[in-house]
C-alpha positions as CSV (number, residue, x, y, z in Angstrom):
1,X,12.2,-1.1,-4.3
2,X,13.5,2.1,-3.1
3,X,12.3,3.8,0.3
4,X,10.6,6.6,-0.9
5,X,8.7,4.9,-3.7
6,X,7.5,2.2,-0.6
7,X,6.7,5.2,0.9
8,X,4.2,6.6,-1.7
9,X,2.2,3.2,-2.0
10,X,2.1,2.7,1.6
11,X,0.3,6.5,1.1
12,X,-2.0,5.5,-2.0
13,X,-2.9,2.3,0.4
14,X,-3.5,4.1,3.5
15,X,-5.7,7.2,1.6
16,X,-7.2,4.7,-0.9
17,X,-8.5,2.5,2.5
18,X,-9.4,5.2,5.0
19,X,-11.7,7.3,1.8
20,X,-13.2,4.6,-0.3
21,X,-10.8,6.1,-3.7
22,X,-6.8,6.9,-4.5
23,X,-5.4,10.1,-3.9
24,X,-5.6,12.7,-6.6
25,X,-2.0,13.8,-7.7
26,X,-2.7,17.2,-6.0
27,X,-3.7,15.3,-2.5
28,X,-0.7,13.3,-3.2
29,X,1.8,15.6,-3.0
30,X,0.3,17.5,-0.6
31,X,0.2,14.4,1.9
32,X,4.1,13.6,1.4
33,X,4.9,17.3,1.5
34,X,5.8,17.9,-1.9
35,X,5.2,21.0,-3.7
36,X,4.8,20.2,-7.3
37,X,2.1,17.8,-8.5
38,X,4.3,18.0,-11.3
39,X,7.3,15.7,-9.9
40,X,4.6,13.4,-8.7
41,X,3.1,12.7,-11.4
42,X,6.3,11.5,-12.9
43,X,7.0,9.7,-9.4
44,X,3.6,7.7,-10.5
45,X,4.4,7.2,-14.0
46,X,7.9,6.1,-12.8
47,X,5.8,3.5,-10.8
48,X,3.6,2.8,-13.5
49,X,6.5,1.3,-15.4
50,X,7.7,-0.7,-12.7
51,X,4.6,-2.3,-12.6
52,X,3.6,-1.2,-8.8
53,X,0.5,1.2,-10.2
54,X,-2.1,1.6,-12.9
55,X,-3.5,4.6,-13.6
56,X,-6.2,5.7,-16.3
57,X,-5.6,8.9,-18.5
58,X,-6.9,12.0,-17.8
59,X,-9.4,10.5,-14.6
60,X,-9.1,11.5,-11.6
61,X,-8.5,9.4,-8.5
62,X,-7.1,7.0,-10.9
63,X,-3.8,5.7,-9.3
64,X,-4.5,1.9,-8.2
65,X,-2.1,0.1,-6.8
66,X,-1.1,-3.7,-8.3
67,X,-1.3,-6.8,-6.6
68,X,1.9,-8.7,-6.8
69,X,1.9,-10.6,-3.7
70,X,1.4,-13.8,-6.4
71,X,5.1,-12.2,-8.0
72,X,6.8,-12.0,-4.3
73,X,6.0,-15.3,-3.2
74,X,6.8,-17.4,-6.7
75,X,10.2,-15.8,-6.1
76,X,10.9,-17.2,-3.0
């Protein structure tokens, strides 16, 4: 996993944890100092493909993150 995308989750965690729901797209950006909502929304879809999010169409606060701490330890 690259740096920054560890970055973003570790964000979608920490906001998701500390406000009870994930971080709109907007609030995302905003958080990792980004000006477009734009590029981060295909930052999250990039994730989405990777299988380290889920997000629902056209909801807000819809970015969850996946569990795959069953993944990282079958690995080992």
């Amino acid at each position: 996993m690259k740096d920054s995308w560890k970055i973003i989750l570790d964000f979608i965690r920490a906001y998701t944890k500390k406000h009870g729901v994930p971080p709109s797209y907007a609030v995302l950006a905003e958080g990792l100092g980004m000006k477009s909502k734009g590029n981060m929304h295909r930052i999250v879809k990039k994730l989405e493909e990777l299988g380290y999010v889920e997000t629902k169409p056209r909801k807000f606060y819809s970015i969850r993150i996946v569990d795959r701490s069953i993944e990282e330890v079958t690995s080992l």
